[in-house]
Every structure is written in structure tokens, then in C-alpha cells.
N, C-alpha and C positions, 0 to 999 in steps of 0.2 A: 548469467541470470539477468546482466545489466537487457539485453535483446527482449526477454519477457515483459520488462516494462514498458516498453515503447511498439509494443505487438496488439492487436486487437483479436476478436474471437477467430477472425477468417486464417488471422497469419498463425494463431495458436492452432487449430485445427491441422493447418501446412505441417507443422512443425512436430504432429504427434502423425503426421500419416494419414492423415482422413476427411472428413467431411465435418462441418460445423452442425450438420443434424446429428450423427454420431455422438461429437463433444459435446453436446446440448443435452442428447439423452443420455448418456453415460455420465456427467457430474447432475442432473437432477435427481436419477436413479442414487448412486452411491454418495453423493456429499450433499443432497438436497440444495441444490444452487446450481444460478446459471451461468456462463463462462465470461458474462461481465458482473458480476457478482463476484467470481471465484478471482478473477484479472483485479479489479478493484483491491478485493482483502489484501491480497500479497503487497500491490502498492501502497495501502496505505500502512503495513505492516515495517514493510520498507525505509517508507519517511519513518514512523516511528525511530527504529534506530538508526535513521541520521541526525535526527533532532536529539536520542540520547547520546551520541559518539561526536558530534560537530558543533562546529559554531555557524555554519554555515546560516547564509537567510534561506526563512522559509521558502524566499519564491525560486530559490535555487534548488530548494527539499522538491519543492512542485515540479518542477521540470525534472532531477535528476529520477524521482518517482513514478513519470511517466503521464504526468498530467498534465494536459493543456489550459484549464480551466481553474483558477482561485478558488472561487465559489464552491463549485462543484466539490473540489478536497477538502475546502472548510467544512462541507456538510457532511460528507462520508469520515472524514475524521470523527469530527464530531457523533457522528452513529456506533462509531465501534468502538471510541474512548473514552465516551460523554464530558468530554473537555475540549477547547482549543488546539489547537497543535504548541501554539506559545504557552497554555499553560502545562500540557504535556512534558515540553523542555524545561521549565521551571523545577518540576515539579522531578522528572528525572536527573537534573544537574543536584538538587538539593538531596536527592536519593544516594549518587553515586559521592559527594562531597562527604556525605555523613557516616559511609562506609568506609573512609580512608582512619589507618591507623591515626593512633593519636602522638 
């Protein structure tokens, strides 16, 4: 899986056998989205649980997720969690602390 993150549309297309028009219309068709749209979710899906399972820094989350760009992951985080990635971790570590027996 770690390959799908550091893939773009052209090498995803490679990778399923076909052509990037193909991938293009087949995830607008069946998942209404496009295959950086579809690449993106999973990365940031990704950070997600690393930010809940590590201590890792975030700019290590951003590279290990497949992103070149701070900003960019700040914003598309932010779109699909409507919070930080910092307060994401906060807010997962105080999740998984309060679930441990007593």
C-alpha cells in the first residue's frame, strides 16, 4: 500500500492495467470522484492513523502520506476533518487514553 502513496494518477492507471481516461471515467462513473481526488482521500486517510497510532512529527506524517507540500495537506486535511491534523492527534490520543481500563 505504502507504493500507492508516492503514485500519481499516470502510475495508478500502470498499476490497474490501462489508461488514465479509462481511470478517470470509471471512478467519476462509479465513486463520483477523480483519481486525485480518490489518491488524496486515502492519503489523508492514511496520516489520519498515523497521527492516531504515533508520535511521529507531522512533517514526517506528510512525507510518509505521500505529500510533498505542508500547505496543501494542511488544507485537504482540514476539508475532510474540519480540524488541524494537531488537533486531530489531540483529540484522538485523549480518545484512545479514555478508553483504557481503569
Amino acid at each position: 500500500m505504502r507504493y500507492l502513496f508516492d503514485t500519481n494518477h499516470e502510475t495508478l492507471a500502470r498499476l490497474l492495467g490501462t489508461n488514465y481516461q479509462y481511470v478517470y471515467a470509471a471512478l467519476r462513473e462509479c465513486a463520483d470522484t477523480t483519481p486525485a481526488d480518490y489518491l488524496n482521500r486515502l492519503r489523508i486517510q492514511y496520516a489520519a492513523q498515523l497521527l492516531e497510532k504515533s508520535d511521529d512529527p507531522i512533517g514526517l506524517i506528510i512525507e510518509q502520506s505521500g505529500f510533498t507540500n505542508r500547505t496543501t495537506f494542511a488544507r485537504l486535511f482540514a476539508a475532510y476533518y474540519s480540524m488541524t491534523p494537531s488537533e486531530y492527534r489531540k483529540i484522538a490520543h485523549k480518545q484512545s487514553c479514555s478508553s483504557l481500563p481503569s
